[in-house]
DOSEVO-396478 format. One record per residue (C-alpha): z, y, x; residue number from 1. Coordinates in Angstrom, 1 decimal. Layout:
! residues N
        z        y        x   seq
        Z        Y        X   NUM
...
END
This chain:
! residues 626
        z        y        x   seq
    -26.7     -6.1     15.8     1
    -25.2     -8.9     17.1     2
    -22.2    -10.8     15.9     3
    -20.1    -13.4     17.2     4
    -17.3    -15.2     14.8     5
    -13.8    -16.2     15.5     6
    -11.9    -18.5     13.3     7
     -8.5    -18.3     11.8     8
     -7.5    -21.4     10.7     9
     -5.4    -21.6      7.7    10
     -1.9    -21.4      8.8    11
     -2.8    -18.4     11.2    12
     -0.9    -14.9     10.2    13
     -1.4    -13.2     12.9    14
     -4.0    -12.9     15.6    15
     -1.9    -14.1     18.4    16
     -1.5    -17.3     16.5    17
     -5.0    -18.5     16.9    18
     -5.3    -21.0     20.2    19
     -6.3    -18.7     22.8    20
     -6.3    -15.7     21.6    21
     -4.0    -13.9     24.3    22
     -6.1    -10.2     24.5    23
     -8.5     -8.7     22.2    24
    -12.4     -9.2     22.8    25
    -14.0     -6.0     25.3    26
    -17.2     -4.3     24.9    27
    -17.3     -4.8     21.4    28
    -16.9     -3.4     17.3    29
    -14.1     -5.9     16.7    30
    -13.6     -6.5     13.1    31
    -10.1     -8.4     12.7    32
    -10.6     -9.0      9.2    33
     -7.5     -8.3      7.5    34
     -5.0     -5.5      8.0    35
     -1.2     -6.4      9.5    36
     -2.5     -9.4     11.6    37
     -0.9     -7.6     14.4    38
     -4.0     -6.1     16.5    39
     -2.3     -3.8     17.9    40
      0.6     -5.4     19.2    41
     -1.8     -7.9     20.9    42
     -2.8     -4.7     23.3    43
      0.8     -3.5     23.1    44
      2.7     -6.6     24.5    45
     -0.1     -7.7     26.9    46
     -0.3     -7.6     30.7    47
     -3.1     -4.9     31.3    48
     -2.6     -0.8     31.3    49
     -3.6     -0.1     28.0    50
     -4.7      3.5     26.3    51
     -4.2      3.1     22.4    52
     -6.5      5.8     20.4    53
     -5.7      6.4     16.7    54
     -6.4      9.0     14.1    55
     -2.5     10.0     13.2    56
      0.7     10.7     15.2    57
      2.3      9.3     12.6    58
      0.9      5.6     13.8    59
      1.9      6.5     17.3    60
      5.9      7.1     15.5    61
      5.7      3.8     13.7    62
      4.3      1.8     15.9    63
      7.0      3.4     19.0    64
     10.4      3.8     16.8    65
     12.6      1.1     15.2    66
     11.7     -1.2     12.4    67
     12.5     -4.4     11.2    68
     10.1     -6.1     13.5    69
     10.8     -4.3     16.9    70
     13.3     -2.4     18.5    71
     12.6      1.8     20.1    72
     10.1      1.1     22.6    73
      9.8      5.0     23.4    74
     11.0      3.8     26.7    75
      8.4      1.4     27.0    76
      5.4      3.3     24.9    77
      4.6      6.9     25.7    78
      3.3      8.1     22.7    79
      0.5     11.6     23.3    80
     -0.5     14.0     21.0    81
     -0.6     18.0     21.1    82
      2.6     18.5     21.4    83
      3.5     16.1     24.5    84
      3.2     18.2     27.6    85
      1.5     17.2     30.7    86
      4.7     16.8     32.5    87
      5.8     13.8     30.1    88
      3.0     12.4     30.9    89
      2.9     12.2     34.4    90
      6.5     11.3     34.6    91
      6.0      8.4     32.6    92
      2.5      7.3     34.7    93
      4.8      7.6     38.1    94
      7.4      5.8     36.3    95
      6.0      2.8     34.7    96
      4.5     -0.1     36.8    97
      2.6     -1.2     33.2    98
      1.4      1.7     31.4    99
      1.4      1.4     27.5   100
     -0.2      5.0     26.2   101
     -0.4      5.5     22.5   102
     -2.7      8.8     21.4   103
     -4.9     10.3     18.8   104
     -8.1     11.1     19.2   105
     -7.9     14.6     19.8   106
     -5.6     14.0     22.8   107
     -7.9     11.4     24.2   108
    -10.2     13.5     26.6   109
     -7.0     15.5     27.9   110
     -5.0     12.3     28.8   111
     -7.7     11.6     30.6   112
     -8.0     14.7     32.9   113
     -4.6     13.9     33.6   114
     -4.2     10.4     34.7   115
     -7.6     10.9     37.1   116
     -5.0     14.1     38.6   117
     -1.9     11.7     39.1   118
     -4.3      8.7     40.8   119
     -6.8     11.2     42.3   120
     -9.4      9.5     41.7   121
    -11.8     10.2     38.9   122
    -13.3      7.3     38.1   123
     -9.8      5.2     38.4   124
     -8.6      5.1     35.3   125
    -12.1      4.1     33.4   126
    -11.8      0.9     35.7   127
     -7.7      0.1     35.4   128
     -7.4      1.1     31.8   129
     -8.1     -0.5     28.8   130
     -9.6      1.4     25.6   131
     -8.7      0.5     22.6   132
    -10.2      2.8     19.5   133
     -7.9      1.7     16.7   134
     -8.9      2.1     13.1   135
    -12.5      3.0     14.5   136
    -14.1      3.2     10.7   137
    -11.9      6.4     11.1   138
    -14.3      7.9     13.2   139
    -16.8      7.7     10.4   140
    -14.5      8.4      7.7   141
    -12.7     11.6      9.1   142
    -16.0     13.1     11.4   143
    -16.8     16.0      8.5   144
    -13.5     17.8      9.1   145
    -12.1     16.5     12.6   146
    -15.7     16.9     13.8   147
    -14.7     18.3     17.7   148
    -12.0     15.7     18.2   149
    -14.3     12.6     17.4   150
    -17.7     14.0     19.6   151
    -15.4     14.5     22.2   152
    -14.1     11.1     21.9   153
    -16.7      9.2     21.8   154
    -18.7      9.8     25.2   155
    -15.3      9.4     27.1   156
    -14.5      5.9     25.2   157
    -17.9      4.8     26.6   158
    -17.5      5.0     29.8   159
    -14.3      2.4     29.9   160
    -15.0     -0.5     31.7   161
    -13.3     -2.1     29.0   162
    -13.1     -0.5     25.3   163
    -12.9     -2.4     22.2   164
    -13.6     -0.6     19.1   165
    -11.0     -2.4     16.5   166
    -10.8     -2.2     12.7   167
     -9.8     -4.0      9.6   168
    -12.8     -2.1      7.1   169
    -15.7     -1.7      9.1   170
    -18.1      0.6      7.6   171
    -21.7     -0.5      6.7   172
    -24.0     -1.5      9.3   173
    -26.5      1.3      8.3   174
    -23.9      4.2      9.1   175
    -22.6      2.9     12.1   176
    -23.1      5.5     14.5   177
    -26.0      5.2     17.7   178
    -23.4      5.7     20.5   179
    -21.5      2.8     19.0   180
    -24.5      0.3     17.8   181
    -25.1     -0.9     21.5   182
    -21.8     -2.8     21.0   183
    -22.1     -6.6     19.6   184
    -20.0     -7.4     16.5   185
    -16.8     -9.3     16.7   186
    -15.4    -10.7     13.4   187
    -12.5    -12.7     12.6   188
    -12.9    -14.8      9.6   189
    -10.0    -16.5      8.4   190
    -10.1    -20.0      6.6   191
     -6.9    -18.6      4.5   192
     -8.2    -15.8      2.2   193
     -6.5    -12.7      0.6   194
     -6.4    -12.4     -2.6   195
     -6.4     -9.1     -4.2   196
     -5.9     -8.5     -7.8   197
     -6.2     -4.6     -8.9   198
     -5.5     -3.4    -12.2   199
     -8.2      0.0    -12.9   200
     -7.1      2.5    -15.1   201
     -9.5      5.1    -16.1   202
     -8.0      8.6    -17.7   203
     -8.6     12.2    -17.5   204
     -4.8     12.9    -16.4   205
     -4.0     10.5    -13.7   206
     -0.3     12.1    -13.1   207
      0.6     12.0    -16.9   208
     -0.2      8.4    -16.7   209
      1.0      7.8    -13.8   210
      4.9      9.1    -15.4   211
      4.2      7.1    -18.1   212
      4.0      3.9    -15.7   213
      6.7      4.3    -13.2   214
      8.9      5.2    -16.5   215
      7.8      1.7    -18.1   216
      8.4     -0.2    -15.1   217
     12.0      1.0    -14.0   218
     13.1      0.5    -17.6   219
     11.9     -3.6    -17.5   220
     12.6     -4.3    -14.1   221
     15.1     -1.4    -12.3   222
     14.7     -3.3     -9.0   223
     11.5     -2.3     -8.1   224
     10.3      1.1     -6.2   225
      6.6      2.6     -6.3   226
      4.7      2.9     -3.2   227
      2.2      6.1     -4.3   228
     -1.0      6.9     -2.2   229
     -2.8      9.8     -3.4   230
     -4.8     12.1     -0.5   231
     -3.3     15.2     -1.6   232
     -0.5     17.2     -1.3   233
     -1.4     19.7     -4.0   234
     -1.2     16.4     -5.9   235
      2.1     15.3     -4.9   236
      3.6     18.6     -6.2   237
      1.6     18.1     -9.4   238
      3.9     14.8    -10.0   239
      6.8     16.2     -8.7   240
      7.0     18.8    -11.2   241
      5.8     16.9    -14.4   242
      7.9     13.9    -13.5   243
     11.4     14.3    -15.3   244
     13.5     12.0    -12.7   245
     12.4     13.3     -9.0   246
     16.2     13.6     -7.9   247
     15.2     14.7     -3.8   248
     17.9     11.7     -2.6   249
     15.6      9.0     -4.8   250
     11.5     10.4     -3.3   251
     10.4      9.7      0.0   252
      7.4     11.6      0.9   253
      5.1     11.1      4.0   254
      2.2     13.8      4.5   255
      0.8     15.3      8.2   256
      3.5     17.1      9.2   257
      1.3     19.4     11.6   258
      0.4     21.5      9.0   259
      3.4     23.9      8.3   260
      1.7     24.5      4.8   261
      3.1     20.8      3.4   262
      6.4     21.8      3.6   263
      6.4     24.8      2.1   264
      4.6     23.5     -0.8   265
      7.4     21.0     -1.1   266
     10.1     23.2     -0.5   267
      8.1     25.7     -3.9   268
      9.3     22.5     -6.1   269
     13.2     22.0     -4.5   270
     14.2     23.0     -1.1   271
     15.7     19.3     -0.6   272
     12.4     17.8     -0.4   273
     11.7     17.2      3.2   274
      8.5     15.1      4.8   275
      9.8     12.0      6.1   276
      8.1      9.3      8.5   277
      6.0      5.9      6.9   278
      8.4      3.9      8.6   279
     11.3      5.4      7.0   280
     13.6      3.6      4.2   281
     12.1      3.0      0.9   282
     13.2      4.7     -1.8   283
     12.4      4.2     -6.0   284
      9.5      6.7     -5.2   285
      7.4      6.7     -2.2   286
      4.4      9.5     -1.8   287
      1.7      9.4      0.6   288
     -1.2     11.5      1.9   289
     -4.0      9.5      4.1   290
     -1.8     10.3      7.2   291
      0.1      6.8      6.4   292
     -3.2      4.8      4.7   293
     -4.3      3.3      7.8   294
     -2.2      1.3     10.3   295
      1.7      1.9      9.3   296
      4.0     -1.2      8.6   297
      5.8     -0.1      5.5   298
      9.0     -2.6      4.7   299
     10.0     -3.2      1.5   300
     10.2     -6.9     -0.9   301
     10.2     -4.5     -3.9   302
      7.1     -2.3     -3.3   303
      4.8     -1.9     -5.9   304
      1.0     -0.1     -4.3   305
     -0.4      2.6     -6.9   306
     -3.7      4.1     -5.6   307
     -3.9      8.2     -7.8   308
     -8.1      9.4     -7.5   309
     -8.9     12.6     -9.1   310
    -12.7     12.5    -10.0   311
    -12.3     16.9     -9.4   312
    -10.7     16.6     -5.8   313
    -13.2     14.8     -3.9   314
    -11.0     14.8     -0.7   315
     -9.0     12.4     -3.2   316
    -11.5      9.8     -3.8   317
    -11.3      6.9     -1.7   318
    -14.3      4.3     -0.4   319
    -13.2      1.1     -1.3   320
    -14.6     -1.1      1.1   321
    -12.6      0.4      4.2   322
     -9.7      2.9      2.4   323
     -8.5      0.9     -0.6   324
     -8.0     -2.4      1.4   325
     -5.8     -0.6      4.7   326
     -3.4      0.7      1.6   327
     -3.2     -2.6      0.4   328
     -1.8     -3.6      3.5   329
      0.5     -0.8      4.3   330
      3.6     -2.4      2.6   331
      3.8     -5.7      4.9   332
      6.5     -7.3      3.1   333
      6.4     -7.0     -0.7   334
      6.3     -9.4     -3.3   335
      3.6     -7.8     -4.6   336
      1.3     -7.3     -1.5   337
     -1.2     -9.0     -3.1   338
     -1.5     -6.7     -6.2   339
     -2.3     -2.9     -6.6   340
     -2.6     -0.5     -9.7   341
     -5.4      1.9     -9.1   342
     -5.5      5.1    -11.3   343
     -8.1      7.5    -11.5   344
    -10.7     10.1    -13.1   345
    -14.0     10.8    -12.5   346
    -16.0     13.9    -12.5   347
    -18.1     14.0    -15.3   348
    -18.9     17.7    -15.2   349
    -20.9     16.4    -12.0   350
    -25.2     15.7    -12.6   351
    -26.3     14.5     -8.9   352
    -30.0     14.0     -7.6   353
    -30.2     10.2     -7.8   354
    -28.6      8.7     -4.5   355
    -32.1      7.8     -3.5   356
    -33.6     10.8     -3.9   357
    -31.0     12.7     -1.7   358
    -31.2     10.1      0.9   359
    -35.2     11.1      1.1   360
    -34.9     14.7      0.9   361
    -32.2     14.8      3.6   362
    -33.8     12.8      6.3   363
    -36.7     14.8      5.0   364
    -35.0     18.2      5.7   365
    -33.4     16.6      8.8   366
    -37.0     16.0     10.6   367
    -38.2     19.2      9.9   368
    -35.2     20.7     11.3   369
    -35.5     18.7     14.0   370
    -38.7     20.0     15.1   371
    -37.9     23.6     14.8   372
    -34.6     22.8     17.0   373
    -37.1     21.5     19.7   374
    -38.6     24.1     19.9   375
    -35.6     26.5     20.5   376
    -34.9     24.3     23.2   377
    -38.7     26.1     24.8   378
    -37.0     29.3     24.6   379
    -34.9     31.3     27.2   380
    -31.4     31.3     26.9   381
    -30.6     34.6     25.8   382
    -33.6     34.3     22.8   383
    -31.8     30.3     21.9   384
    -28.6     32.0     21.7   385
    -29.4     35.0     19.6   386
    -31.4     32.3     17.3   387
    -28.1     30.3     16.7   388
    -26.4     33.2     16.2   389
    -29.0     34.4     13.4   390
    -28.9     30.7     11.9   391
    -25.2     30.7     11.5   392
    -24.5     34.1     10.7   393
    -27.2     34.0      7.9   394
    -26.8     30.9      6.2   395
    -23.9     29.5      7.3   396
    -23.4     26.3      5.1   397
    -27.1     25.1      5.4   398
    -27.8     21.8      6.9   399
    -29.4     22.9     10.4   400
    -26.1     25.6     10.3   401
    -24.0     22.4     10.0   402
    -25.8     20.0     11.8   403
    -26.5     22.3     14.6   404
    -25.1     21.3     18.1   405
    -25.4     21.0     21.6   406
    -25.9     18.1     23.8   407
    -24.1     17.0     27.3   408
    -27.5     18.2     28.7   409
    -26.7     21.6     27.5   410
    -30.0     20.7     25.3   411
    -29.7     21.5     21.3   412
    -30.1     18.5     18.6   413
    -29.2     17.9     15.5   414
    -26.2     15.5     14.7   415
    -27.5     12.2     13.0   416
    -23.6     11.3     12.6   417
    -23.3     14.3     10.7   418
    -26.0     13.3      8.8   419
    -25.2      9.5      7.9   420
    -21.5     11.3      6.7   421
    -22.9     13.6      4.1   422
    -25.2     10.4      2.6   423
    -22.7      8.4      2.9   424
    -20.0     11.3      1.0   425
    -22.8     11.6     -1.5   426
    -22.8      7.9     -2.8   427
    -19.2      7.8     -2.8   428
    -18.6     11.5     -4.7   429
    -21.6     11.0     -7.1   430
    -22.4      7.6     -7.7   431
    -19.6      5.3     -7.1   432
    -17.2      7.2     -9.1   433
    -19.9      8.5    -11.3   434
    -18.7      6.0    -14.3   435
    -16.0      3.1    -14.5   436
    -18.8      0.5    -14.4   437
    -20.1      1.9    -11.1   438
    -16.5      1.9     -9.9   439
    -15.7     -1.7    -10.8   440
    -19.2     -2.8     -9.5   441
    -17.6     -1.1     -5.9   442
    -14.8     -3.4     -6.3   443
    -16.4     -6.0     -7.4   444
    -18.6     -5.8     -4.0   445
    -15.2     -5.7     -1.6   446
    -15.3     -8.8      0.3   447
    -12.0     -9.2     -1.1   448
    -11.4    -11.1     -3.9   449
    -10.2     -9.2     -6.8   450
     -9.2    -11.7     -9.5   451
     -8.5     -9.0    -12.1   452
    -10.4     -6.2    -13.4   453
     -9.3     -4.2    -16.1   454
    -10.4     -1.1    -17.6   455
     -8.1      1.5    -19.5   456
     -9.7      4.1    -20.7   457
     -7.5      7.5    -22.0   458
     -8.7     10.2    -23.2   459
     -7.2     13.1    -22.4   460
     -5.6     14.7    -25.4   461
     -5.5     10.7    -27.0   462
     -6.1     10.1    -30.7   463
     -3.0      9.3    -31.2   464
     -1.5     12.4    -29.7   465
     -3.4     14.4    -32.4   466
     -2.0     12.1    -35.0   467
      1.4     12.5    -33.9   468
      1.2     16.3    -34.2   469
     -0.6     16.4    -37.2   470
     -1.4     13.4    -39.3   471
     -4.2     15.2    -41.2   472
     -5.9     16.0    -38.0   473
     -9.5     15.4    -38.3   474
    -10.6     12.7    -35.7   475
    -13.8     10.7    -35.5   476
    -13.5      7.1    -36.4   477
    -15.2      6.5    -32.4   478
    -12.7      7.8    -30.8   479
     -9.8      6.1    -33.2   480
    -11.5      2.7    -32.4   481
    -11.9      3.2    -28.6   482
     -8.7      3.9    -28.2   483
     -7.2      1.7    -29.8   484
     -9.3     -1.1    -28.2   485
     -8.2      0.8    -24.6   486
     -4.4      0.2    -26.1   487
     -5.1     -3.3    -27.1   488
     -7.6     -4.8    -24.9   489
     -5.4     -5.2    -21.7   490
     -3.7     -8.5    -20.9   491
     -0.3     -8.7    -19.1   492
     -0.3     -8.3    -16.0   493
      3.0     -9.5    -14.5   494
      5.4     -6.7    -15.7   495
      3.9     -6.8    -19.2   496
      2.6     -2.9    -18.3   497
     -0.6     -2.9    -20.0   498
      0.7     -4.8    -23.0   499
      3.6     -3.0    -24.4   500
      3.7     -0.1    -21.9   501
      1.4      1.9    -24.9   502
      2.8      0.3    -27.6   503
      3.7      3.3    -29.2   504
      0.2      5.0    -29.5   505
     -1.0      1.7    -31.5   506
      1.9      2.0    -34.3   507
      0.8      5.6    -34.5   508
     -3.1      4.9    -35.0   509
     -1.9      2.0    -37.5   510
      0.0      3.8    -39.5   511
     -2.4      7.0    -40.1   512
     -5.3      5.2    -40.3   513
     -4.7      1.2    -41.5   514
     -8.6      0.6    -41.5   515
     -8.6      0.9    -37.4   516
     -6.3     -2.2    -37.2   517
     -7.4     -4.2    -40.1   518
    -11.1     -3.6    -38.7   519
    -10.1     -4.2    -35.1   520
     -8.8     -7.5    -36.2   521
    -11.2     -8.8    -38.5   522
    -14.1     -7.9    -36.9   523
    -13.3     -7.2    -33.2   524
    -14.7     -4.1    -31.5   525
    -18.3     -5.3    -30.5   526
    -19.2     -5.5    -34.1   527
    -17.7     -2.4    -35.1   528
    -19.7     -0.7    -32.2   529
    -22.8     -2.3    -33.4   530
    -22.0     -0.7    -37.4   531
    -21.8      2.5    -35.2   532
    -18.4      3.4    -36.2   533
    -19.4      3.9    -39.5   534
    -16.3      3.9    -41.7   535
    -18.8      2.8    -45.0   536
    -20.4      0.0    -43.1   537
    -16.7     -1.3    -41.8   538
    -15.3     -1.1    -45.1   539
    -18.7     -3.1    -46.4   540
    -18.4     -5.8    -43.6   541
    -14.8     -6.3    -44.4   542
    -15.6     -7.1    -48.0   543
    -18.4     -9.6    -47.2   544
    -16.2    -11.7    -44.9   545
    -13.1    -11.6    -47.3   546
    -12.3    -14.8    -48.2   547
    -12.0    -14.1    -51.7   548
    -13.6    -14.9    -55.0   549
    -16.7    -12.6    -55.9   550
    -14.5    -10.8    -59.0   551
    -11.6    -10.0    -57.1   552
    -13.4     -8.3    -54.3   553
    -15.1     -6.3    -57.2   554
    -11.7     -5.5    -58.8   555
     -9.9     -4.5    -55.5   556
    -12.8     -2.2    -54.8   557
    -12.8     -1.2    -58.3   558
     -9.2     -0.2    -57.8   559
     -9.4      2.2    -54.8   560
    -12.0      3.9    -56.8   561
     -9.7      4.6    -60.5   562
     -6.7      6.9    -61.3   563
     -4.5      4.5    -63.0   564
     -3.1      6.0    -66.7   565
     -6.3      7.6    -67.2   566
     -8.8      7.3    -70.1   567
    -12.1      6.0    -69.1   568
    -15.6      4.5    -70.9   569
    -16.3      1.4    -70.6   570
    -20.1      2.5    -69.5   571
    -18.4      4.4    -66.9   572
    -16.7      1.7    -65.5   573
    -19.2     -0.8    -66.1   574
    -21.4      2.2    -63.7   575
    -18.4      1.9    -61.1   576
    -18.7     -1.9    -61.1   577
    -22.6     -1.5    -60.6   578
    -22.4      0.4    -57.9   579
    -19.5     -1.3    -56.0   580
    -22.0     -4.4    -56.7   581
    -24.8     -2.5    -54.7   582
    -23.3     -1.1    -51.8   583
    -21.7     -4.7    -51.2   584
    -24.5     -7.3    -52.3   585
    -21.5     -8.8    -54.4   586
    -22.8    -10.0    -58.1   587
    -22.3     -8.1    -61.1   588
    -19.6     -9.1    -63.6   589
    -19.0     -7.0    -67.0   590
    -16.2     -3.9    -67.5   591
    -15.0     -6.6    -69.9   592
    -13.3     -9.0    -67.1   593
    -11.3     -5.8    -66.2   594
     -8.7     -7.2    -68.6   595
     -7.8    -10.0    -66.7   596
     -6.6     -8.2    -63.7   597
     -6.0     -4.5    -65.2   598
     -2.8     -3.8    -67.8   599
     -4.9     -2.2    -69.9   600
     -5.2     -0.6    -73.5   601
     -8.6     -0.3    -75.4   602
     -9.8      2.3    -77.3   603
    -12.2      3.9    -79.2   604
    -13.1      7.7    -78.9   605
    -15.3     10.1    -80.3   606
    -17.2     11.9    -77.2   607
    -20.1     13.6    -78.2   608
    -19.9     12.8    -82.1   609
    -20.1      9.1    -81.3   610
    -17.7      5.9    -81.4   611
    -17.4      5.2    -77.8   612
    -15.4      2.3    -76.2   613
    -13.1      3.2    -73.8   614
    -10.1      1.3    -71.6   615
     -7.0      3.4    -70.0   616
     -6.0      1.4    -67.1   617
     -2.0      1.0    -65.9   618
     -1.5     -1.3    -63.3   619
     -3.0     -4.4    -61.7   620
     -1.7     -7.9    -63.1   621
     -0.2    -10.3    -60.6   622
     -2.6    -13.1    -60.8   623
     -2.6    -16.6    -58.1   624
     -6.3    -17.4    -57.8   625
     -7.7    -20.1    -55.4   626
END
């Protein structure tokens, strides 16, 4: 495809600062390169009658009612969606010499119908309006489940004199859908780059540690609220009953609120809890569903963005190239736009065909299908009917049941768009959260630059958790080591979170068991993996890289091993010695240099009708050595 490149100089925040650029580029997949550089409002304060297509009412409110950066412009903006009657809409058309029309997709074909009635003339408004799909990786992103809206969408975008397909997170070349690939590429790449730097956190209970976070943070620094983005309702709930301080007056939550089920979930935790709009105040906690993750200005200097993925709720697992980076630029104004804390699970129940492999058998499955489809098309309408009815009644979740449709020349196909989503939902589901390497390697890939990666790993009933309920609990020495590495590894990131924030958990794993710290710190985790956790080889290494003179490492071994105050022979000591020698390559000294660091008292007793030597040991002499 072809692609032509604007520059932003450095200096340039918005779009409308770059010399020249007055209207957005027509005819094209515009690519504006960052999120909040005002796209929109290029279209929205510009000269030319303007239709504005995006996936959520909830962009229409925020971009129509008050914020910090614009006054109500209802009076101005006519925002459309299902629930705007026909009337409104004409009213406004007869009303308003420039016509600014915000609407979701859905609502797109039907505002159409409309303004051809009120200009009779069909063909008017593709030639005196301007199209502008916003958020078009949307169209990609939400085609599984708003399927309808987007195929009806698409073939009356294309007929626009003018349209300009606009997003921040452009999905991959290879998935771009055909009706859209005739389009050139238009990309803004500016000389000032965004820096990103995202802290991962891996666990299997994302809420519990997400409690434990906000909890940490309000105690160091009060000031600052928690911007939450986690694509599911069910979810928000989840937090709202396991998290102790969720006072209705202190949580703002923002969900669709076309779905009458949201609310009545809510209202199951407290009856105070009501859905409010993105644009609405900040509060100390702020929950969102994907209805705010693309295109809202959120406003607050003390926002902190936490992404919540749970690896057994796929609808909750974002893509990173074109989700994570629109909530990274939801809160406009923070002092910590720049940073994000992303915590999540993955699935690993889950045992895919190899991402490859599916790609081949689908487009395998999809040609056959093809043909057969073809073929119906031979039949007579009554037979082609009955044979879809058969095909869906039967089997009703099978690929040529899914993919089945029918074309604006009342001919059936299959749906290639369709097609390209379920690959595309595969990688994502199955390979890209398949393991925290493969998810870092995903960010790793963003074109943003994300200057620090950090794994945290938590299991979910920790190590230490079983200690602190029962100190004789029976752990393996792998998990007690992994664990503690998890708790230790992390470097501070700003608000000292991943330092201190598990503090706790480490005094607990030290105190049990001291071997996990001295190990940890004596001969760091990469050498312990390589001994295989073995608690004998650990010990063995520690006594070869003690700085110590061979005879005391024998005697402090020696000591672990005796029951001070009892009676032993010297041939059974001198065996002891012998065998602490073996296991640690250290040189063997005589039962007789016990003396010097052993209060003992030697004796002889008669054990099996012979004089045998034997030394009771009390205590251990305090003895300076070099």
């Amino acid at each position: 495809m072809d692609k032509n490149i604007i520059i932003a100089p450095k200096g340039c925040k918005y779009l409308s600062d770059i010399e020249g650029f007055n209207e957005l580029p027509v005819n094209c997949l515009f690519n504006k390169g960052r999120t909040g550089c005002g796209g929109t409002e290029v279209v929205l304060r510009g000269e030319k009658n303007a239709i504005i297509a995006v996936p959520y009412i909830s962009l229409i409110i925020n971009k129509i009612e008050s914020n910090t950066e614009h006054e109500d412009r209802s009076d101005v903006i006519l925002g459309v969606h299902g629930e705007v009657t026909s009337e409104v809409i004409t009213s406004y058309l007869k009303n308003h010499e420039i016509k600014k029309i915000m609407v979701t997709y859905d609502s797109v074909p039907r505002l159409v119908k409309i303004i051809q009635g009120v200009d009779e003339n069909e063909g008017k408004v593709f030639e005196d309006y301007f199209l502008l799909v916003d958020e078009w990786h949307c169209l990609f992103k939400y085609y599984d489940f708003r399927t309808e809206a987007i195929r009806n969408l698409l073939p009356v975008a294309r007929k626009f004199k003018e349209v300009t397909f606009m997003t921040a997170t452009p999905v991959h070349p290879n998935f771009i859908f055909d009706e859209l690939k005739t389009y050139p590429i238009v990309e803004v790449e500016w000389e000032e780059k965004t820096e990103i730097n995202v802290q991962l956190y891996q666990t299997f209970k994302p809420i519990a540690i997400l409690c434990r976070f906000i909890e940490y943070v309000k105690g160091k620094a009060p000031q600052q609220n928690f911007h939450i983005f986690m694509n599911s309702v069910e979810m928000i709930t989840s937090f709202l009953l396991e998290y102790k301080d969720c006072n209705p007056d202190l949580v703002k939550i923002v969900c669709s609120m076309n779905n009458s089920e949201n609310q009545l979930k809510l209202s199951r935790v407290n009856p105070n809890y009501i859905i409010a709009k993105a644009g609405d105040p900040a509060r100390k906690i702020n929950l969102y569903t994907s209805t705010a993750f693309e295109g809202c200005d959120i406003h607050d200097e003390n926002g902190l963005n936490i992404v919540i993925c749970n690896g057994h709720k796929e609808h909750t697992l974002l893509d990173i190239k074109t989700t994570v980076p629109q909530i990274c630029g939801r809160v406009r104004n923070s002092i910590h736009q720049r940073e994000f804390y992303y915590i999540f699970s993955i699935n690993q129940q889950s045992n895919p065909t190899p991402y490859l492999k599916y790609v081949e058998i689908l487009k395998k499955d999809f040609k056959e299908n093809n043909d057969y489809v073809m073929d119906m098309n031979n039949m007579t309408p009554e037979h082609r009917e009955r044979t879809i009815t058969l095909i869906k009644k039967s089997n009703p979740k099978s690929a040529l049941a899914k993919y089945l449709i029918t074309g604006e020349d009342h001919n059936l196909r299959l749906d290639k768009n369709m097609l390209l989503v379920d690959i595309y939902n595969h990688y994502i589901f199955n390979f890209a959260y398949k393991s925290k390497e493969n998810l870092k390697q995903e960010f790793e890939a963003c074109k943003y630059n994300i200057s620090r990666c950090v794994m945290f790993v938590i299991n979910e009933k920790s190590s230490s958790d079983k200690l602190s309920e029962n100190s004789d609990a029976k752990i393996c020495w792998k998990e007690l080591f992994e664990e503690y590495h998890a708790l230790k590894e992390p470097k501070d990131d700003g608000l000292g979170f991943m330092k201190l924030l598990f503090q706790d958990q480490c005094q607990i794993i030290e105190d049990y068991k001291p071997l996990v710290k001295e190990a940890y710190n004596k001969l760091g985790i990469e050498k312990i993996r390589e001994l295989d956790y073995q608690r004998r080889a650990i010990e063995k290494e520690l006594v070869k890289r003690e700085n110590l003179p061979n005879i005391v490492k024998i005697m402090d071994q020696l000591e672990c091993k005796i029951s001070l105050g009892k009676l032993y022979t010297v041939q059974a000591l001198n065996d002891m010695i012998q065998k602490i020698c073996d296991e640690y390559d250290l040189q063997k000294v005589p039962a007789t240099k016990i003396d010097d660091y052993f209060e003992c008292e030697n004796t002889t007793s008669t054990i099996n009708e012979k004089n045998t030597r034997c030394k009771t040991i009390y205590s251990r002499k305090l003895i300076a050595y070099q």
